[in-house]
Backbone as XML, in Angstrom:
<?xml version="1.0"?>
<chain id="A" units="angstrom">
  <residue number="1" name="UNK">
    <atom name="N" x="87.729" y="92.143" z="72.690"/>
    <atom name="CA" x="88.960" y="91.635" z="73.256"/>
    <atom name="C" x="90.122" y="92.006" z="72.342"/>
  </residue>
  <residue number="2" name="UNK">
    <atom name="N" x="91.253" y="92.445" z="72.595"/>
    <atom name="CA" x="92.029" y="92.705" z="72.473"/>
    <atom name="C" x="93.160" y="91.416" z="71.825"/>
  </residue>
  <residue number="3" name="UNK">
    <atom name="N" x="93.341" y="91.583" z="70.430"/>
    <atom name="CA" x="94.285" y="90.745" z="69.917"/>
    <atom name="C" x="95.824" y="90.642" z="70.406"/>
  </residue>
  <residue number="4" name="UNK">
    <atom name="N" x="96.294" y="89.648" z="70.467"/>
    <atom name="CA" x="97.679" y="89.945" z="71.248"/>
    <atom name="C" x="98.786" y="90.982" z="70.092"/>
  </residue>
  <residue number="5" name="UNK">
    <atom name="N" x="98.702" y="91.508" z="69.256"/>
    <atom name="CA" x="99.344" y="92.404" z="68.402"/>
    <atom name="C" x="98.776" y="93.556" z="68.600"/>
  </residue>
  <residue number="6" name="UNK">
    <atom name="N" x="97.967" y="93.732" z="69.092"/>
    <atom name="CA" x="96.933" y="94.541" z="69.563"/>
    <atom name="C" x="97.570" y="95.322" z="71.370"/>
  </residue>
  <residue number="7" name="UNK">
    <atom name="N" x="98.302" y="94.651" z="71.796"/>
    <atom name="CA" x="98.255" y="95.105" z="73.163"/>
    <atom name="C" x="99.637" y="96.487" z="73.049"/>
  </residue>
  <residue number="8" name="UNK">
    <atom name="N" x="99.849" y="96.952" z="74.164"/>
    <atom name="CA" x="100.861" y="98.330" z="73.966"/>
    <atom name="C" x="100.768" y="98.466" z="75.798"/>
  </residue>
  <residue number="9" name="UNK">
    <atom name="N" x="101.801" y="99.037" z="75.942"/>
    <atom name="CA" x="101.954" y="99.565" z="77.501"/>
    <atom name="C" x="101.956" y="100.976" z="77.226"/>
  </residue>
  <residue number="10" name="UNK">
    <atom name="N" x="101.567" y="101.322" z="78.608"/>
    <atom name="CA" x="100.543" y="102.864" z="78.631"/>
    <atom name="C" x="102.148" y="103.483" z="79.552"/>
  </residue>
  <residue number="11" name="UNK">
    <atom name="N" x="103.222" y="103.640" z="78.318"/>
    <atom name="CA" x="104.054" y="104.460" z="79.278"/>
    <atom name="C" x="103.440" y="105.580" z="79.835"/>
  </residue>
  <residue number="12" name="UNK">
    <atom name="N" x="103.369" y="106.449" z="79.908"/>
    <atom name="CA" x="102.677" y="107.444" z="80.504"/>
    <atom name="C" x="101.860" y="106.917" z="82.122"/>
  </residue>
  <residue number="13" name="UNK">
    <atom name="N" x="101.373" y="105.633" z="82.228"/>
    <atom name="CA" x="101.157" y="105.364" z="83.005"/>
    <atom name="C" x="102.444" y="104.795" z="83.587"/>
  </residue>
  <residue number="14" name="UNK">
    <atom name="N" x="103.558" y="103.799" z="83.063"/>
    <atom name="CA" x="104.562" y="103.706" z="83.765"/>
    <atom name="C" x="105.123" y="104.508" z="84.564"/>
  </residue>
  <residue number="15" name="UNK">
    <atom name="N" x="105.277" y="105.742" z="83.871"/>
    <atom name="CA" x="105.632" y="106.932" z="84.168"/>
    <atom name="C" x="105.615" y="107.345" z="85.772"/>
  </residue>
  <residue number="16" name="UNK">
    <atom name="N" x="104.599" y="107.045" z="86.276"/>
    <atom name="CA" x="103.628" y="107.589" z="87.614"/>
    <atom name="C" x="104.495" y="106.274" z="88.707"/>
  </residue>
  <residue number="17" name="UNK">
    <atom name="N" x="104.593" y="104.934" z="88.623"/>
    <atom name="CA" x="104.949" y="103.709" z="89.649"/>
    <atom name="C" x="106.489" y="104.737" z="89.893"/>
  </residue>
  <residue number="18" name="UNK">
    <atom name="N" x="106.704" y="104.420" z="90.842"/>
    <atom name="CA" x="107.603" y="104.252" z="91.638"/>
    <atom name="C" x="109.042" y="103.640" z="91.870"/>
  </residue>
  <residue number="19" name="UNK">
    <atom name="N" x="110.326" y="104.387" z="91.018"/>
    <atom name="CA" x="111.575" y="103.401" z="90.304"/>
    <atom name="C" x="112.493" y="104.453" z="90.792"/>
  </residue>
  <residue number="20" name="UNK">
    <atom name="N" x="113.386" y="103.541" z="91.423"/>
    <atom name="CA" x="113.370" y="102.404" z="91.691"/>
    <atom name="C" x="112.873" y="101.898" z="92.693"/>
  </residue>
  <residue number="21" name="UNK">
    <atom name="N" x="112.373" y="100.558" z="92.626"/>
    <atom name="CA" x="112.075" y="99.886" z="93.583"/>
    <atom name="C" x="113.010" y="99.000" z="94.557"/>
  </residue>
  <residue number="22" name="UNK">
    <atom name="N" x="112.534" y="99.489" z="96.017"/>
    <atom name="CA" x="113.442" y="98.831" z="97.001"/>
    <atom name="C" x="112.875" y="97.661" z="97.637"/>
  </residue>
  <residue number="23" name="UNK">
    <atom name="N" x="113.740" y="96.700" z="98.519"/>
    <atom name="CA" x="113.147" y="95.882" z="98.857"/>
    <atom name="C" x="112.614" y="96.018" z="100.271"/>
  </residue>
  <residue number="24" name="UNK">
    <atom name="N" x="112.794" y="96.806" z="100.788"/>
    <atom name="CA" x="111.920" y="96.956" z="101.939"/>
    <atom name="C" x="111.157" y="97.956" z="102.397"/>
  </residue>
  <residue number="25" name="UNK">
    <atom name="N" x="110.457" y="98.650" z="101.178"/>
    <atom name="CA" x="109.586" y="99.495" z="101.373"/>
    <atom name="C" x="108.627" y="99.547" z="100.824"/>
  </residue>
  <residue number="26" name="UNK">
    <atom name="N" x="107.781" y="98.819" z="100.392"/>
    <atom name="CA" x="107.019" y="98.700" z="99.619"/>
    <atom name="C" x="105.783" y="99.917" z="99.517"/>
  </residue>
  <residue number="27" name="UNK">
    <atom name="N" x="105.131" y="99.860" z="100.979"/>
    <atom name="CA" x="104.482" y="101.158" z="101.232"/>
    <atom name="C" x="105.104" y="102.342" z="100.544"/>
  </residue>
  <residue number="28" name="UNK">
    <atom name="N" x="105.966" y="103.079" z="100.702"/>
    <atom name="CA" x="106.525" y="103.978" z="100.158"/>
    <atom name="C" x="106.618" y="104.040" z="98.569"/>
  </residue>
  <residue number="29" name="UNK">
    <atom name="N" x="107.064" y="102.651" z="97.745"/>
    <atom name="CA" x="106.791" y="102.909" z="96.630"/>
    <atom name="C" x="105.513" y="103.046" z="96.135"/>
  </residue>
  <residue number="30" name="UNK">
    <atom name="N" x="104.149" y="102.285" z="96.485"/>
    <atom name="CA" x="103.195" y="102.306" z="96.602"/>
    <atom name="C" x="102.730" y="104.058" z="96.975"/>
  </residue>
  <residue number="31" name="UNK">
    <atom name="N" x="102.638" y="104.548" z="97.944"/>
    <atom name="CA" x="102.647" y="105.669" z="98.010"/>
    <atom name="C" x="102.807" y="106.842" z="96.989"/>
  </residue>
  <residue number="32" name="UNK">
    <atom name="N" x="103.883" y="106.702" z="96.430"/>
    <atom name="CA" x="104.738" y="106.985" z="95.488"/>
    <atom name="C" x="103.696" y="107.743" z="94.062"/>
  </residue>
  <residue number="33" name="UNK">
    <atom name="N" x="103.360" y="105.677" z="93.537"/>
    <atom name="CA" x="102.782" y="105.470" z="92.639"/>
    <atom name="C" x="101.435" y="106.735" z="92.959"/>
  </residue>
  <residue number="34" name="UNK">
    <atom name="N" x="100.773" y="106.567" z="94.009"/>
    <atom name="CA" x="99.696" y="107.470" z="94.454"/>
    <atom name="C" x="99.593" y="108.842" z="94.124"/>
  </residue>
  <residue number="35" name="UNK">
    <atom name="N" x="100.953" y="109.603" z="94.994"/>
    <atom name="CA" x="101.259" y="110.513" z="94.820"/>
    <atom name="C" x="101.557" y="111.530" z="93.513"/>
  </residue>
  <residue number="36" name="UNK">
    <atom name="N" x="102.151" y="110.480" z="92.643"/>
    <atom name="CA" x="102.423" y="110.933" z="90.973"/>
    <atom name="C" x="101.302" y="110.673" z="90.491"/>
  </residue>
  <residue number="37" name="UNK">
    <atom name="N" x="100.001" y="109.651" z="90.724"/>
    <atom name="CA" x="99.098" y="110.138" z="89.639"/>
    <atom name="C" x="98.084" y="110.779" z="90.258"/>
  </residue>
  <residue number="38" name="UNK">
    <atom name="N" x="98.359" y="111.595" z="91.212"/>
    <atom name="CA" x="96.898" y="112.236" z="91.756"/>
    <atom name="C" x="97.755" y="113.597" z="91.451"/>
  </residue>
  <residue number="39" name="UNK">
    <atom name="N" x="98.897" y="114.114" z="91.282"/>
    <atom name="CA" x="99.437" y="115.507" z="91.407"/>
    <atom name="C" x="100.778" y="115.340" z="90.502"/>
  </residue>
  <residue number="40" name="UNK">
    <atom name="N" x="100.965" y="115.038" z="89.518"/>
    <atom name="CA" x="101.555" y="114.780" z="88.933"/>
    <atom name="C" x="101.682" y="116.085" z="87.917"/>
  </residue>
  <residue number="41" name="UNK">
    <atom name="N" x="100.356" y="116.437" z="87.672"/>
    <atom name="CA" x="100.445" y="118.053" z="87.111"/>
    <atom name="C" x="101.069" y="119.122" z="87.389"/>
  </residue>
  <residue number="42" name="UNK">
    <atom name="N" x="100.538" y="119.118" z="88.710"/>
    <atom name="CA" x="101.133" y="119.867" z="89.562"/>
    <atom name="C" x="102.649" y="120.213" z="90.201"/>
  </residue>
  <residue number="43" name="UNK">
    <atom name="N" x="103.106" y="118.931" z="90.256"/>
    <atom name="CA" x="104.447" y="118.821" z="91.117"/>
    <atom name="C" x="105.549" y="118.226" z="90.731"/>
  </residue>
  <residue number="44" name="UNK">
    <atom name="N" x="104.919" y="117.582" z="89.381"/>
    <atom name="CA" x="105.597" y="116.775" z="88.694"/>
    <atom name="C" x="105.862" y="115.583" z="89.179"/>
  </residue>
  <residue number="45" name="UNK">
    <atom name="N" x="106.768" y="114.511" z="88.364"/>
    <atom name="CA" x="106.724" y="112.870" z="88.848"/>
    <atom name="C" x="108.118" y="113.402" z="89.791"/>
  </residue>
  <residue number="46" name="UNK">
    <atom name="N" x="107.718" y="112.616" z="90.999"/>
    <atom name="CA" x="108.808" y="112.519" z="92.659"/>
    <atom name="C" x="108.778" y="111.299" z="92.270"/>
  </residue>
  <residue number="47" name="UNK">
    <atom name="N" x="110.449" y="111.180" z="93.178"/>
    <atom name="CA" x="110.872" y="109.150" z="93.281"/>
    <atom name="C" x="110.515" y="109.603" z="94.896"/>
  </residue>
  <residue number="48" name="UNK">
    <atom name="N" x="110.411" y="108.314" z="94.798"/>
    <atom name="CA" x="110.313" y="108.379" z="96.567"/>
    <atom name="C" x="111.120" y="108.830" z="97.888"/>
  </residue>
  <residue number="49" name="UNK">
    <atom name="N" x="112.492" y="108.902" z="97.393"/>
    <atom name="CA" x="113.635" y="109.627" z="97.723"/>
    <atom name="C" x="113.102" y="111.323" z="97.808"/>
  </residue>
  <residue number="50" name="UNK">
    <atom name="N" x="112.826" y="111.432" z="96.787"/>
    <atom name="CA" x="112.422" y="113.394" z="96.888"/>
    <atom name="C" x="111.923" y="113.131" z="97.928"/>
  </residue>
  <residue number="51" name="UNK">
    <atom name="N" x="110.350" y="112.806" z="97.714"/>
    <atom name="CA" x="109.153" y="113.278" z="98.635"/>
    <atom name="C" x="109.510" y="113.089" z="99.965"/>
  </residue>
  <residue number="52" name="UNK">
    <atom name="N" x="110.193" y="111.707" z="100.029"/>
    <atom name="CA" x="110.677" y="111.234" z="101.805"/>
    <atom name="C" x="111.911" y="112.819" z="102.328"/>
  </residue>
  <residue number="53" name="UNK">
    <atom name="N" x="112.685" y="112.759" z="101.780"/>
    <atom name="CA" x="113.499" y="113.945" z="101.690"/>
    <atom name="C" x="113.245" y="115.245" z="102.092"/>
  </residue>
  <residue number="54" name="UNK">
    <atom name="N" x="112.055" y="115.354" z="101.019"/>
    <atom name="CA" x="111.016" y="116.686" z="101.530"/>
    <atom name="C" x="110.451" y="116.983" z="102.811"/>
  </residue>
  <residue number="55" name="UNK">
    <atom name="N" x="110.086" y="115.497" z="103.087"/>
    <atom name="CA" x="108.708" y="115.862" z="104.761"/>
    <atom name="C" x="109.841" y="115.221" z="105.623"/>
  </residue>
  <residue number="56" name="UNK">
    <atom name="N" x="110.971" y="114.946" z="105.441"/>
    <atom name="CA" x="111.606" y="114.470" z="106.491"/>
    <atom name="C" x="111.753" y="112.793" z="107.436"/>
  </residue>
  <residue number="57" name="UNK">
    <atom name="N" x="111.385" y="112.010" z="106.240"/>
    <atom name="CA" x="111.714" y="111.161" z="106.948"/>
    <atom name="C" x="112.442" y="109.862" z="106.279"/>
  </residue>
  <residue number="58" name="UNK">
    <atom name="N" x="112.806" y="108.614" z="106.637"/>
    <atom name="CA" x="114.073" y="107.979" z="106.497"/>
    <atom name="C" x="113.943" y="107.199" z="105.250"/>
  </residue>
  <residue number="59" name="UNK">
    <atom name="N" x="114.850" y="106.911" z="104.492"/>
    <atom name="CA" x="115.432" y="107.021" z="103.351"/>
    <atom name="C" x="115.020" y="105.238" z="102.819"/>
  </residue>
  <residue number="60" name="UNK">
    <atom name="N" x="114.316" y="105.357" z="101.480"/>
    <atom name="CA" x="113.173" y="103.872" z="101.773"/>
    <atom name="C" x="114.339" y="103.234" z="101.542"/>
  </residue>
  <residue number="61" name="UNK">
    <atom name="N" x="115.642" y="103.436" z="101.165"/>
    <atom name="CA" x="116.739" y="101.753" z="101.046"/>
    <atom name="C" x="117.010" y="100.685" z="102.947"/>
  </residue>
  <residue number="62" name="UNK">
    <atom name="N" x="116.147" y="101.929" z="103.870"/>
    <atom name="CA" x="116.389" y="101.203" z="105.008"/>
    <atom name="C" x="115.036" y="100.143" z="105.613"/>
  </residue>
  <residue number="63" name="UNK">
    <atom name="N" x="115.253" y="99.406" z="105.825"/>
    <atom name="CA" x="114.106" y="98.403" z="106.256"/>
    <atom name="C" x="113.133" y="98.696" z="107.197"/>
  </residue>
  <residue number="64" name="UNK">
    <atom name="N" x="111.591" y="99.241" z="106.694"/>
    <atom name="CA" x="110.722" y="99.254" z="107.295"/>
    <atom name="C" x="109.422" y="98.511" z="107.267"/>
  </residue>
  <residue number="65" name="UNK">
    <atom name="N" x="108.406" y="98.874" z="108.129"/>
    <atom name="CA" x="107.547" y="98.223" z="108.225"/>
    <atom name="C" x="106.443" y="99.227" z="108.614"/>
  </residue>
  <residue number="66" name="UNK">
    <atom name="N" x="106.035" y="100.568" z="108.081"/>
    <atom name="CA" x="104.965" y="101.254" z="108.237"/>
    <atom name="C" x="103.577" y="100.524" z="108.357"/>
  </residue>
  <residue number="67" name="UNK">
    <atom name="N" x="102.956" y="101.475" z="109.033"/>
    <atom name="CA" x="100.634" y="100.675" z="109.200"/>
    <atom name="C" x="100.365" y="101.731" z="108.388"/>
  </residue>
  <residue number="68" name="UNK">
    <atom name="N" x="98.772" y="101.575" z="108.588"/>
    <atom name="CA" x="98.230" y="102.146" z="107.464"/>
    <atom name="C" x="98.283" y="103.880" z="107.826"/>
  </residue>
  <residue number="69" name="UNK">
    <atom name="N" x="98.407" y="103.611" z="109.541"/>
    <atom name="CA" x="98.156" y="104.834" z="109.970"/>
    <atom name="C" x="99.295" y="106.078" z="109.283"/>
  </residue>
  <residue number="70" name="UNK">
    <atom name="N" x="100.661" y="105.397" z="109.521"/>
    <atom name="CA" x="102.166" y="106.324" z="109.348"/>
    <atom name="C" x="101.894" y="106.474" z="107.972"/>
  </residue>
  <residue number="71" name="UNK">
    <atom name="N" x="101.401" y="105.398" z="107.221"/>
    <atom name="CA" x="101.454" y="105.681" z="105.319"/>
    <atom name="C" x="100.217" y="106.903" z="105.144"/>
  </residue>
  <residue number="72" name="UNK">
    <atom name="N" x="99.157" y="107.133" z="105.622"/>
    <atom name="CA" x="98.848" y="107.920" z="105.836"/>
    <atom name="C" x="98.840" y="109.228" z="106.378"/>
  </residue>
  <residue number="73" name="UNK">
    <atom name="N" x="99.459" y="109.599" z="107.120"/>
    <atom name="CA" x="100.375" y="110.731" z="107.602"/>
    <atom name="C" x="101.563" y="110.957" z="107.128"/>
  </residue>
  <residue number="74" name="UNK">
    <atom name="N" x="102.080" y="110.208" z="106.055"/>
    <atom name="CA" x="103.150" y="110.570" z="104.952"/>
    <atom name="C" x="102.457" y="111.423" z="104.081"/>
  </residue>
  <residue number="75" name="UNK">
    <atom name="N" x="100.888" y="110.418" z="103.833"/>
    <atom name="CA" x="100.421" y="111.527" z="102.142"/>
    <atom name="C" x="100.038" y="112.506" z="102.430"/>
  </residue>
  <residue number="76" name="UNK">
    <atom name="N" x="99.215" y="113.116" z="104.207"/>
    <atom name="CA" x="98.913" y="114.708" z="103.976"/>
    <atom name="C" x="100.410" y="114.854" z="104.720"/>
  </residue>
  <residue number="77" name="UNK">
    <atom name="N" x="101.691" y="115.133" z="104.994"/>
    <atom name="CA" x="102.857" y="115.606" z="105.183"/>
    <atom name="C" x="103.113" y="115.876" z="103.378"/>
  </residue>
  <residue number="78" name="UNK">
    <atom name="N" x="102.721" y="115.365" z="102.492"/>
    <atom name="CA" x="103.819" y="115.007" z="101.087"/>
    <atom name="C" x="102.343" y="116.667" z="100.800"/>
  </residue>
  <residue number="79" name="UNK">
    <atom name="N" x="101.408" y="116.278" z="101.021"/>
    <atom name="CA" x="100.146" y="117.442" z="100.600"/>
    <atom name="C" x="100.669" y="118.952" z="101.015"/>
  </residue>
  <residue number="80" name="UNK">
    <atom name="N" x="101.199" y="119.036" z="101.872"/>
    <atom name="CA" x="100.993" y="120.111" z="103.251"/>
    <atom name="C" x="102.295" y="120.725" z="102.584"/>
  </residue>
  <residue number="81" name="UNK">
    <atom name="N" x="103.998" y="119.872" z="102.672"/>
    <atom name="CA" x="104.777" y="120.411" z="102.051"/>
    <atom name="C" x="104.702" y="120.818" z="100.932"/>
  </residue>
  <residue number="82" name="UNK">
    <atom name="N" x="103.967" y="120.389" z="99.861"/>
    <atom name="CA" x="103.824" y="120.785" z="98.359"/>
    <atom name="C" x="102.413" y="121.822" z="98.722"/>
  </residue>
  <residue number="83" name="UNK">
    <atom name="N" x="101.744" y="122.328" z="99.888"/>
    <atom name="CA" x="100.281" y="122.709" z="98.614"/>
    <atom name="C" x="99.530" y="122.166" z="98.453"/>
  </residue>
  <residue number="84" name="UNK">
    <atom name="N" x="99.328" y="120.534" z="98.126"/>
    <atom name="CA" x="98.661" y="120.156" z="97.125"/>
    <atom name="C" x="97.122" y="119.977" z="98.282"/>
  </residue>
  <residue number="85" name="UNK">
    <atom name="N" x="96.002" y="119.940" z="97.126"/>
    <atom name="CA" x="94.763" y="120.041" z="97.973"/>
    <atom name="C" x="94.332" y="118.154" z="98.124"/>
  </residue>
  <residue number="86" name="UNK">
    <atom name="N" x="94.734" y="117.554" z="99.537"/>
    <atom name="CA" x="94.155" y="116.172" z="99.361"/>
    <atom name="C" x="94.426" y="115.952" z="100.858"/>
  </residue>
  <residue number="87" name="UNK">
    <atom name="N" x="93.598" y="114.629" z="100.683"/>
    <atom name="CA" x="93.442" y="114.150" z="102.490"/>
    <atom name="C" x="92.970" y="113.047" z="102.358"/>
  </residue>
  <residue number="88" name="UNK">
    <atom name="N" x="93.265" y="111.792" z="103.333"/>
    <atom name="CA" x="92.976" y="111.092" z="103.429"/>
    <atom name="C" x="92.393" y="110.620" z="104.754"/>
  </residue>
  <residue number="89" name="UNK">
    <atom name="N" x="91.940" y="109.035" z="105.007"/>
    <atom name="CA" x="91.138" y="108.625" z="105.989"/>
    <atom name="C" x="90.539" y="107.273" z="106.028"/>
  </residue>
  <residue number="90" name="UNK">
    <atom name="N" x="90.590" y="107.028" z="106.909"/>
    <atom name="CA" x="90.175" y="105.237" z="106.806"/>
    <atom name="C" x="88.580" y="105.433" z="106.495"/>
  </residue>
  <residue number="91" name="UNK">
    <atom name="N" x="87.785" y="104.835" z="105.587"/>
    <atom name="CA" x="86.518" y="104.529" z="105.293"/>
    <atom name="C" x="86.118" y="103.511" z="106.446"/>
  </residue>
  <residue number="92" name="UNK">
    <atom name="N" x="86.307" y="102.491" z="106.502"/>
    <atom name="CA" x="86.479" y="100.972" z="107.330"/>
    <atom name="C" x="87.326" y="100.667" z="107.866"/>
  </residue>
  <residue number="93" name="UNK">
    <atom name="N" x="86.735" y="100.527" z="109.419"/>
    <atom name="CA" x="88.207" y="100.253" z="110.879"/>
    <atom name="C" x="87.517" y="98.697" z="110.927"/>
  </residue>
  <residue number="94" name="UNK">
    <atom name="N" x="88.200" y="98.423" z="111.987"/>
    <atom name="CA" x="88.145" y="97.217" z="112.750"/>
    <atom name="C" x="86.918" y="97.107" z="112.959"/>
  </residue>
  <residue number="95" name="UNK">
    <atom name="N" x="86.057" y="98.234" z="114.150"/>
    <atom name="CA" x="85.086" y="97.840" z="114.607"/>
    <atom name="C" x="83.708" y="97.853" z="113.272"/>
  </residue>
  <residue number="96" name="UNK">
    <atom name="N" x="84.429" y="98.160" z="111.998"/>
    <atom name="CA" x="83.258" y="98.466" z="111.170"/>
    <atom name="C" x="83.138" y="96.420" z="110.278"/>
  </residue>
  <residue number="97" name="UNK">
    <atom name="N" x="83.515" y="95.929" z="110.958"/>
    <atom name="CA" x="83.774" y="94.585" z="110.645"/>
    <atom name="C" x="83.434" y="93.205" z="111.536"/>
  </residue>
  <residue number="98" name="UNK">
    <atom name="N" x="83.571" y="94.009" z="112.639"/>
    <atom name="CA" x="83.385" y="93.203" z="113.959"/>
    <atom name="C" x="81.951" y="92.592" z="114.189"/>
  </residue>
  <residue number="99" name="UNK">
    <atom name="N" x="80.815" y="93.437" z="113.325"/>
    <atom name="CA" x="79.346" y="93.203" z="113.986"/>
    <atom name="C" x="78.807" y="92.697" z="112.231"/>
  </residue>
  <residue number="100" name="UNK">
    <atom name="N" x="78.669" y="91.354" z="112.264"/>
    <atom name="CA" x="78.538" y="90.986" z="110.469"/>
    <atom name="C" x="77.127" y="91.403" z="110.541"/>
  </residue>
  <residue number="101" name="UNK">
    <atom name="N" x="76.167" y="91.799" z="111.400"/>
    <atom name="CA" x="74.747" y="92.320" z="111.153"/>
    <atom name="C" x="74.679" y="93.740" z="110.343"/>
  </residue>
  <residue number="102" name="UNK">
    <atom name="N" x="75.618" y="94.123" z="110.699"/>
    <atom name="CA" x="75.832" y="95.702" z="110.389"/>
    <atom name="C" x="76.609" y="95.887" z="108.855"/>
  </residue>
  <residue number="103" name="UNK">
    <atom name="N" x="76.699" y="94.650" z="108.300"/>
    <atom name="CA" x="77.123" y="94.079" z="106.866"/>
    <atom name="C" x="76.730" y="95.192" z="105.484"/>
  </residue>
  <residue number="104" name="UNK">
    <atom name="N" x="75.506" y="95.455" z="105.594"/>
    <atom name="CA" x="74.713" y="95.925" z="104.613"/>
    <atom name="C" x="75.201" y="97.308" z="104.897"/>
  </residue>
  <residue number="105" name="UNK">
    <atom name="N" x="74.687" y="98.152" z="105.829"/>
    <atom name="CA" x="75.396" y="99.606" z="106.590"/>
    <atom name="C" x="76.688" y="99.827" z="105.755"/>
  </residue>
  <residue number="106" name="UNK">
    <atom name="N" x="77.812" y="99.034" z="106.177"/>
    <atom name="CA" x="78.862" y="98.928" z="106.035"/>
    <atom name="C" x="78.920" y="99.117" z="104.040"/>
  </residue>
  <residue number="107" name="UNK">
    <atom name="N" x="78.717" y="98.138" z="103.577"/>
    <atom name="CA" x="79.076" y="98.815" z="101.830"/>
    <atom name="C" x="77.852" y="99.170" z="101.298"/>
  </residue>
  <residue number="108" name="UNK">
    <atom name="N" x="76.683" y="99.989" z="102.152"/>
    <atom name="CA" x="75.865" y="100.902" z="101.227"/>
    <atom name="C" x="76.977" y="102.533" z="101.909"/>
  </residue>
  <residue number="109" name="UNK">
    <atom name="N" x="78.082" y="102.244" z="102.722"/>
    <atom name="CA" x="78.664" y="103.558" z="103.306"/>
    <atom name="C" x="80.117" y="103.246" z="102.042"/>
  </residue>
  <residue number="110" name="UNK">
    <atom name="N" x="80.453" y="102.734" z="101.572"/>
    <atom name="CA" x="81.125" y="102.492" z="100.901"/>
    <atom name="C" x="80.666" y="102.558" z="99.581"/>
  </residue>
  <residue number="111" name="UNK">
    <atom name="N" x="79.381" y="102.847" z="99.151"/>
    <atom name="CA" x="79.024" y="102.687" z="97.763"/>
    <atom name="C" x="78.836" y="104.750" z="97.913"/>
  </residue>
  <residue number="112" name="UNK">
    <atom name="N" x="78.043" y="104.960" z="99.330"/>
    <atom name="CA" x="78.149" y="106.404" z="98.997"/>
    <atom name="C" x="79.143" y="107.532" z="98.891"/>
  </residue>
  <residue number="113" name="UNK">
    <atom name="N" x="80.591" y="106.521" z="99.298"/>
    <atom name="CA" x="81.379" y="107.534" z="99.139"/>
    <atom name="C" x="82.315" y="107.323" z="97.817"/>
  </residue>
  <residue number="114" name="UNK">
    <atom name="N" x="81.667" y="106.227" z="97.518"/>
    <atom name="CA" x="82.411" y="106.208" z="95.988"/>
    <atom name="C" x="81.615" y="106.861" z="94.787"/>
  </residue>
  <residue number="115" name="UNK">
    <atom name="N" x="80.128" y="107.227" z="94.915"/>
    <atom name="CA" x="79.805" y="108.252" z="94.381"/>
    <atom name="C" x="80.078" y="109.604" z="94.604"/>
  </residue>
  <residue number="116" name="UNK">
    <atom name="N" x="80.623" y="110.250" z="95.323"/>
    <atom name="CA" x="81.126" y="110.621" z="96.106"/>
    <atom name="C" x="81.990" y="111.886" z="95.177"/>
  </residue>
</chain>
């Protein structure tokens, strides 16, 4: 355990979140955060302003309310404009929840894709 004189913040990881932060976009900064540490090598650290800028769409100081689906079709749009090699996809929908028999199925499919 870690002594409290002992502790330090991992700028470098600061680095990657998402600043500034707005108040009604949270997805997007979130996103953000994603985006800078998976390709950050590559493309360097984006505010969320660039990347939205880039693929074309509206500017996070305006009040939204994206699903999982649109936040997802932001990150391969942010992939596709840059290059970068990534994709995403829901692991677990609705109906993978609906049948609690099918419980076990469900996170031995989740354990194999995290070995993965």
């Amino acid at each position: 355990m870690l002594n409290k004189q002992d502790r330090y913040i991992n700028t470098g990881l600061m680095e990657l979140i998402s600043r500034p932060q707005y108040e009604n976009s949270c997805s997007m900064s979130a996103l953000t955060a994603v985006i800078n540490y998976l390709f950050y090598e590559q493309i360097g650290i984006k505010t969320t302003k660039e990347w939205a800028k880039d693929i074309g769409i509206q500017s996070p100081e305006k009040s939204m309310n994206p699903g999982n689906k649109i936040v997802m079709e932001w990150f391969n749009k942010v992939c596709k404009h840059y290059s970068l090699q990534g994709s995403c996809d829901y692991f677990i929908q609705g109906k993978d929840l609906k049948d609690w028999d099918n419980n076990p199925q469900v996170i031995t499919k989740l354990g194999v894709l995290k070995e993965m």
